[in-house]
C-alpha positions in Angstrom: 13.6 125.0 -134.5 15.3 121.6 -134.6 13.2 118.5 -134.6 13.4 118.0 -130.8 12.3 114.5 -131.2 14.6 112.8 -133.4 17.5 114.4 -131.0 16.3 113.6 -128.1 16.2 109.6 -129.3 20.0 110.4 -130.3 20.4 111.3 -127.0 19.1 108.1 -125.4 20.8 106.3 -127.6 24.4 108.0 -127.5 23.7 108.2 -123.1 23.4 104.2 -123.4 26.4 104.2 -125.6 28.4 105.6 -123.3 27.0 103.8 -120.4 27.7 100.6 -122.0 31.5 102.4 -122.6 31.7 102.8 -119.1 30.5 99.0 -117.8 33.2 97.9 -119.9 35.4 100.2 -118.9 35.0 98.8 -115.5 35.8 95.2 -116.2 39.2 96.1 -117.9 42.3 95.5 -115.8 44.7 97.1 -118.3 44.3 101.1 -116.6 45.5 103.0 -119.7 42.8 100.5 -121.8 40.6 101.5 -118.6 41.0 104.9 -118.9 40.8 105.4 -122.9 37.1 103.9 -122.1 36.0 106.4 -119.6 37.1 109.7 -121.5 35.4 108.4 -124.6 32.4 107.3 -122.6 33.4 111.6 -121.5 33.5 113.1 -124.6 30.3 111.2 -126.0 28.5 113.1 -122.4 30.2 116.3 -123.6 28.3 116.2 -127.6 24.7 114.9 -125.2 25.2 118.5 -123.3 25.4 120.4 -126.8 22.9 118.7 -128.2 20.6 119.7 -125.2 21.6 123.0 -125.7 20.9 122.9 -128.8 17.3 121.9 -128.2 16.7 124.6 -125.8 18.1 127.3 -127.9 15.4 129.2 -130.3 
């Protein structure tokens, strides 16, 4: 089993990283600048839903 713990603190901290990703994201006037912030704000949500799975599986 996975040491639940230490990967749900990576969680948290990669789920404010990509928060952060997306308030600046949203301050950006350039749209292509705008956009490249929001899919890697995306694909940093899409490793936090493997790594919940991860914790679930046995």
């Amino acid at each position: 089993m996975p040491d639940v713990q230490k990967i749900q603190q990576c969680v948290q901290t990669c789920t404010q990283g990509a928060n952060m990703l997306r308030s600046a994201a949203n301050g950006i006037n350039d749209s292509r600048l705008r956009d490249m912030l929001t899919q890697g704000a995306h694909h940093i949500e899409l490793c936090i839903r493997e790594c919940d799975t991860a914790t679930k599986v046995q």
